[in-house]
N, CA, C and O atoms as a GROMACS GRO file, in nm:
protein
  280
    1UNK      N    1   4.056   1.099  -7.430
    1UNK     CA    2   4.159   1.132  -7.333
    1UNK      C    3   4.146   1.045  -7.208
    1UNK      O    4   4.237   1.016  -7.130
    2UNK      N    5   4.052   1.018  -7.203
    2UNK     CA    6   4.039   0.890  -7.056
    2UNK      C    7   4.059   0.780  -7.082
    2UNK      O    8   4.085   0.701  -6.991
    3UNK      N    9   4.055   0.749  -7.184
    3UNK     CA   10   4.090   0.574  -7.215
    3UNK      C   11   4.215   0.626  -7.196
    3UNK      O   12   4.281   0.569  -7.108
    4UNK      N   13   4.266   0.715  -7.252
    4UNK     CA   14   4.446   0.718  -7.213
    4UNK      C   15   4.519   0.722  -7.067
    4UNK      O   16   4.631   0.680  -7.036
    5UNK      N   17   4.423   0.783  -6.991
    5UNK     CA   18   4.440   0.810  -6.874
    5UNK      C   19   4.446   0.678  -6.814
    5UNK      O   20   4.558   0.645  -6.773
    6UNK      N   21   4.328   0.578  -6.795
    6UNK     CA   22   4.296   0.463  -6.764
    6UNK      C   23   4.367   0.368  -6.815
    6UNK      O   24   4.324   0.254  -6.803
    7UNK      N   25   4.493   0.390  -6.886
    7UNK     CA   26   4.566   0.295  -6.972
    7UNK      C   27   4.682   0.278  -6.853
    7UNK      O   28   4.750   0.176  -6.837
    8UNK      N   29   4.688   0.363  -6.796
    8UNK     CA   30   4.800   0.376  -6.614
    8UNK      C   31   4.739   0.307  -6.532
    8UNK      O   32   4.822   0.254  -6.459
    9UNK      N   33   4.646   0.283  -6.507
    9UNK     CA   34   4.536   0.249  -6.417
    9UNK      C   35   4.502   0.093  -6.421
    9UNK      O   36   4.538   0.014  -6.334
   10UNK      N   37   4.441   0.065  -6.512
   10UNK     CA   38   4.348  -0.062  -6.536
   10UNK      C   39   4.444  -0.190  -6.645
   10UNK      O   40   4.501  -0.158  -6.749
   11UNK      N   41   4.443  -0.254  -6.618
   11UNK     CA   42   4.529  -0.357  -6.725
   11UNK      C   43   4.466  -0.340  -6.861
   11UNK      O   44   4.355  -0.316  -6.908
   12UNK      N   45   4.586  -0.362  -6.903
   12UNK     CA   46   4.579  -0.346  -7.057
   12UNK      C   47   4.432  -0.434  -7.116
   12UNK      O   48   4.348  -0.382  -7.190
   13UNK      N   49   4.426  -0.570  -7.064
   13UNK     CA   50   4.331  -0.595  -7.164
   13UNK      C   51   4.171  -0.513  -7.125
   13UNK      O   52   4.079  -0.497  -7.204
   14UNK      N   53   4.175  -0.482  -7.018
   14UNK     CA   54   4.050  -0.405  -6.990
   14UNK      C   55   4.001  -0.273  -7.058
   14UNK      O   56   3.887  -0.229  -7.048
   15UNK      N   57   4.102  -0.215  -7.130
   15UNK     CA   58   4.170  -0.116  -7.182
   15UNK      C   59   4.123  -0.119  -7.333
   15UNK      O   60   4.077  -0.036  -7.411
   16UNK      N   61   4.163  -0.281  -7.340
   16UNK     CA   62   4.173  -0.313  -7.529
   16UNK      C   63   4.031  -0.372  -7.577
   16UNK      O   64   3.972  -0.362  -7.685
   17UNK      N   65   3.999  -0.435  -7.463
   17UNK     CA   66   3.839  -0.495  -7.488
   17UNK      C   67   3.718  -0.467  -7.426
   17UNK      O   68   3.627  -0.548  -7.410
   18UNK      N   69   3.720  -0.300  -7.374
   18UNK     CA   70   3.605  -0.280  -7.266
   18UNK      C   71   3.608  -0.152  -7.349
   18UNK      O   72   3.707  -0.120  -7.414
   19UNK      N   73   3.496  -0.081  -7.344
   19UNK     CA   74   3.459   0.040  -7.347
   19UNK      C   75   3.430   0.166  -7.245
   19UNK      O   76   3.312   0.197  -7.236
   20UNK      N   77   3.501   0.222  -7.186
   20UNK     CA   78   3.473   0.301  -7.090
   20UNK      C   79   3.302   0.400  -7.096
   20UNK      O   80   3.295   0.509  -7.152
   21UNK      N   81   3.200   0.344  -7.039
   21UNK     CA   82   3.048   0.401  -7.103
   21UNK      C   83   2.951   0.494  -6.986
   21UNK      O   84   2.836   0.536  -6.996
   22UNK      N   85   3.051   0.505  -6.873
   22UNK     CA   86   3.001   0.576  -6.772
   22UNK      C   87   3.109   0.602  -6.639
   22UNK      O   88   3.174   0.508  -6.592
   23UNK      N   89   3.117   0.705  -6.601
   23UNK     CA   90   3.186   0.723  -6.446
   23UNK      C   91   3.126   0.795  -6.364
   23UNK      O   92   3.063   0.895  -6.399
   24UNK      N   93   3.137   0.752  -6.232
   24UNK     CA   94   3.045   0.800  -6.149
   24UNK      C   95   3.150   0.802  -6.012
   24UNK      O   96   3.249   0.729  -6.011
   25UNK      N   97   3.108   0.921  -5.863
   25UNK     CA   98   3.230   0.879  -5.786
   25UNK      C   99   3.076   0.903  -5.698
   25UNK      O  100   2.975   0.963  -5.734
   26UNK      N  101   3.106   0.830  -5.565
   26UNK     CA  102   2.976   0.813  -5.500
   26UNK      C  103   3.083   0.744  -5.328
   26UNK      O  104   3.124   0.631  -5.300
   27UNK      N  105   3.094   0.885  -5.247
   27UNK     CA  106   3.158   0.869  -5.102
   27UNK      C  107   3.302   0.819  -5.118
   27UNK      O  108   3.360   0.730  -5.056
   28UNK      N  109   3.336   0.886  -5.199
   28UNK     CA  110   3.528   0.849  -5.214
   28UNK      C  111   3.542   0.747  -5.287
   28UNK      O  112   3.659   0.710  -5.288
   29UNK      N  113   3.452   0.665  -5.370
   29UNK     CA  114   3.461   0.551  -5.443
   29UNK      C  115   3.414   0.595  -5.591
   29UNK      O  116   3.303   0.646  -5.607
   30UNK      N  117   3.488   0.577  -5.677
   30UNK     CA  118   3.487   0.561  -5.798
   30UNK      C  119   3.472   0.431  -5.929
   30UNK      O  120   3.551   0.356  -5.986
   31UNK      N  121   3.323   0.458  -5.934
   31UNK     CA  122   3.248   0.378  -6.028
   31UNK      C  123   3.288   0.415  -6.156
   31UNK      O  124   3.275   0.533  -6.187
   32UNK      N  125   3.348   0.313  -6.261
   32UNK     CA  126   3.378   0.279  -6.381
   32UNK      C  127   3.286   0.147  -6.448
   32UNK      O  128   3.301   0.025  -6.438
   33UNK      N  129   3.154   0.256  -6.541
   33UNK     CA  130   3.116   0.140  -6.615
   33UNK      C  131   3.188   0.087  -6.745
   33UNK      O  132   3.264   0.165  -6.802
   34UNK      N  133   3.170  -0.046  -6.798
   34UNK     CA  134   3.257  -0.040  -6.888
   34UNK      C  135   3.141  -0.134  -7.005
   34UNK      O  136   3.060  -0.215  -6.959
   35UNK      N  137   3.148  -0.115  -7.098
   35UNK     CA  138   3.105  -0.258  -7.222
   35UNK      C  139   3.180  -0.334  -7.257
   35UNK      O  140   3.286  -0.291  -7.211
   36UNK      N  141   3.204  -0.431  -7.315
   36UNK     CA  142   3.233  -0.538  -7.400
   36UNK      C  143   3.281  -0.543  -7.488
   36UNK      O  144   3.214  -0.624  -7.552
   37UNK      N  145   3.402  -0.493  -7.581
   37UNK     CA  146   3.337  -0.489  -7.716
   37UNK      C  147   3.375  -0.645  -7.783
   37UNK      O  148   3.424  -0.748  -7.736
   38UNK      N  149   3.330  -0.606  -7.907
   38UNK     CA  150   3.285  -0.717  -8.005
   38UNK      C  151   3.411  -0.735  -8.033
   38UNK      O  152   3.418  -0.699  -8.150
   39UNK      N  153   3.581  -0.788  -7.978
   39UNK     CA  154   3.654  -0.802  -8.087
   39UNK      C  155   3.709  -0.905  -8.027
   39UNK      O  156   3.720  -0.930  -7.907
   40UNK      N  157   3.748  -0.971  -8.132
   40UNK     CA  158   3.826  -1.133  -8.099
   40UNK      C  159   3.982  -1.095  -8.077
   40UNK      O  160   4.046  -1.041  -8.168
   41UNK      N  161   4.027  -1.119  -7.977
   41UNK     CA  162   4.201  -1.104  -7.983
   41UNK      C  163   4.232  -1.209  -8.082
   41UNK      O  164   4.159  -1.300  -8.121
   42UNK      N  165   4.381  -1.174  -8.121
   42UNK     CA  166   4.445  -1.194  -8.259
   42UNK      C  167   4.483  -1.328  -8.208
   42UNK      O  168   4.471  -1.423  -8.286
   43UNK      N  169   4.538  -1.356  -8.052
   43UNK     CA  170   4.545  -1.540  -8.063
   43UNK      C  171   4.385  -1.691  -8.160
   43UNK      O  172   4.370  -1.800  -8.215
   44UNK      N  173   4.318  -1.569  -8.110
   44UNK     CA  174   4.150  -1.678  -8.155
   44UNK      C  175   4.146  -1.611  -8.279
   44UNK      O  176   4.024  -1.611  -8.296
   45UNK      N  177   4.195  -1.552  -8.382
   45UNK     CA  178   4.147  -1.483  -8.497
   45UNK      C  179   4.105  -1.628  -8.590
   45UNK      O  180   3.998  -1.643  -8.649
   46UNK      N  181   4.207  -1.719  -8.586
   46UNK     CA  182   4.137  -1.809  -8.693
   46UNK      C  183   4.040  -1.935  -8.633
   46UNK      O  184   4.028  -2.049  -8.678
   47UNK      N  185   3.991  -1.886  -8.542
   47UNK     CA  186   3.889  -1.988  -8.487
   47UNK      C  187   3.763  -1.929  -8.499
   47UNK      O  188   3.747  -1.807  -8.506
   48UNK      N  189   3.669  -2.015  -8.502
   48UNK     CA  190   3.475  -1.976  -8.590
   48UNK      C  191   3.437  -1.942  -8.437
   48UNK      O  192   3.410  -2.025  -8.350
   49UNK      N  193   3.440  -1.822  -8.424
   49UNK     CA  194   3.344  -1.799  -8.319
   49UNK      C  195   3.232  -1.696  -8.307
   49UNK      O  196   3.203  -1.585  -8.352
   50UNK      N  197   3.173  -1.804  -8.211
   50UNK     CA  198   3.026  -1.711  -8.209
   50UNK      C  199   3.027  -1.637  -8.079
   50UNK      O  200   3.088  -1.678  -7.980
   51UNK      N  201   2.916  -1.459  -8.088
   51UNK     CA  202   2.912  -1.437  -7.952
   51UNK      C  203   2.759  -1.491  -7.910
   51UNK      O  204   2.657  -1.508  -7.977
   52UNK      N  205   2.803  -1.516  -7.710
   52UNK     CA  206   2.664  -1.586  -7.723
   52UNK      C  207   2.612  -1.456  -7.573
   52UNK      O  208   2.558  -1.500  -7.472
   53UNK      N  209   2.630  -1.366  -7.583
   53UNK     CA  210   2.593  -1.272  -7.519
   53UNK      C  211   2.678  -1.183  -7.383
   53UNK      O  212   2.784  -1.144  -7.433
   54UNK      N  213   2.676  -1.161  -7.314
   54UNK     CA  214   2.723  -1.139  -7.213
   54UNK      C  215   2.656  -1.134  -7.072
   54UNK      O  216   2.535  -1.150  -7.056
   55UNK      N  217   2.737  -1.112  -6.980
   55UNK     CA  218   2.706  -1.150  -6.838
   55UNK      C  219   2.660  -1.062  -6.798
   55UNK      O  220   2.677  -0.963  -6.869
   56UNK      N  221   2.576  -1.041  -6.666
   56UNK     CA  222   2.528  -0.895  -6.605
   56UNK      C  223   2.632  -0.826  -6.528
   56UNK      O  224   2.732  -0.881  -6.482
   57UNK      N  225   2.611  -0.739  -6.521
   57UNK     CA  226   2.694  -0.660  -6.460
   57UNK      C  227   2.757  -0.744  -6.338
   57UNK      O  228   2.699  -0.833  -6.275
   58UNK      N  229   2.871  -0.704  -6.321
   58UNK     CA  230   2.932  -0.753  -6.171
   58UNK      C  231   3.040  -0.630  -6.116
   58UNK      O  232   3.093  -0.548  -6.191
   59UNK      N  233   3.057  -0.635  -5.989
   59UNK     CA  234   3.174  -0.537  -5.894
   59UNK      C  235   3.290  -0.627  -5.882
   59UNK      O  236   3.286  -0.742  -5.839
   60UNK      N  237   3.406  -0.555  -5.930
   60UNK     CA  238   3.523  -0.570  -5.896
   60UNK      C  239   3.617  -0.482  -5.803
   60UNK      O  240   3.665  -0.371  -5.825
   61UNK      N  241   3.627  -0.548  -5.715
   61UNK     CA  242   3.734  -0.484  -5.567
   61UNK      C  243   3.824  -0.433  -5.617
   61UNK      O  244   3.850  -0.477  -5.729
   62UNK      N  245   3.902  -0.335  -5.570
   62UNK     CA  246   4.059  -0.340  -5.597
   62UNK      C  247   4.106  -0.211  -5.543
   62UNK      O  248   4.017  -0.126  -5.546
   63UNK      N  249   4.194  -0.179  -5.505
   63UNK     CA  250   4.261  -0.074  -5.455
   63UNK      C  251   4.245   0.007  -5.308
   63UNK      O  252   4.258   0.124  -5.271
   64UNK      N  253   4.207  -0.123  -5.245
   64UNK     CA  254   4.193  -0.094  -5.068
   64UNK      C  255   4.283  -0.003  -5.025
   64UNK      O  256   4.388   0.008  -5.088
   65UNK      N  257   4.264   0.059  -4.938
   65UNK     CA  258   4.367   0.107  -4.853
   65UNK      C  259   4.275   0.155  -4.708
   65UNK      O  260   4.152   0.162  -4.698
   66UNK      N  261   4.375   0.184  -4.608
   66UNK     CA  262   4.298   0.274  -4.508
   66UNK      C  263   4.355   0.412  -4.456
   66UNK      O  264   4.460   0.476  -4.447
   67UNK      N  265   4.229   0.414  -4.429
   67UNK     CA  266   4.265   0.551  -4.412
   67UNK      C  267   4.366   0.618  -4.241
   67UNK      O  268   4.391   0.548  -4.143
   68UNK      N  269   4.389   0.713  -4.253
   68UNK     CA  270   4.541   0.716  -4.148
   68UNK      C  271   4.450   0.847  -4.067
   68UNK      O  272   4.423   0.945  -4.136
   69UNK      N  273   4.417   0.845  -3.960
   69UNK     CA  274   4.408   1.007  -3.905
   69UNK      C  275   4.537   1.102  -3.887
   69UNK      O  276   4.656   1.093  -3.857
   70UNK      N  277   4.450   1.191  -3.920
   70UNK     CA  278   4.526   1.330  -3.923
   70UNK      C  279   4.571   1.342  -3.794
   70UNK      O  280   4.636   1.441  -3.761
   0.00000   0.00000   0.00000
């Protein structure tokens, strides 16, 4: 039900090639871990490829706003 949810949210390919594997909310900010998965999109299907691992973790910004007093 959350990948569905997150399908409003996050771009599609993040959606189609990530695994949602942890959430966490920590001072009004909401942490989304995600994996990798193993699948080749259908443009590279007939090309020989190898995986050669993946990257460490990194933070992605997005959805600034400020806040307004009451």
């Amino acid at each position: 039900m959350l990948k569905e949810l997150f399908r409003y949210v996050l771009p599609k390919e993040l959606v189609d090639f990530f695994d949602l594997v942890n959430l966490q909310e920590q001072a009004d900010v909401l942490h989304l871990y995600l994996d990798e998965c193993n699948i080749v999109p259908e443009e590279y299907s007939g090309l020989y490829l190898l995986p050669n691992g993946f990257y460490e973790s990194s933070t992605l910004k997005g959805f600034d706003y400020l806040k307004t007093k009451s």
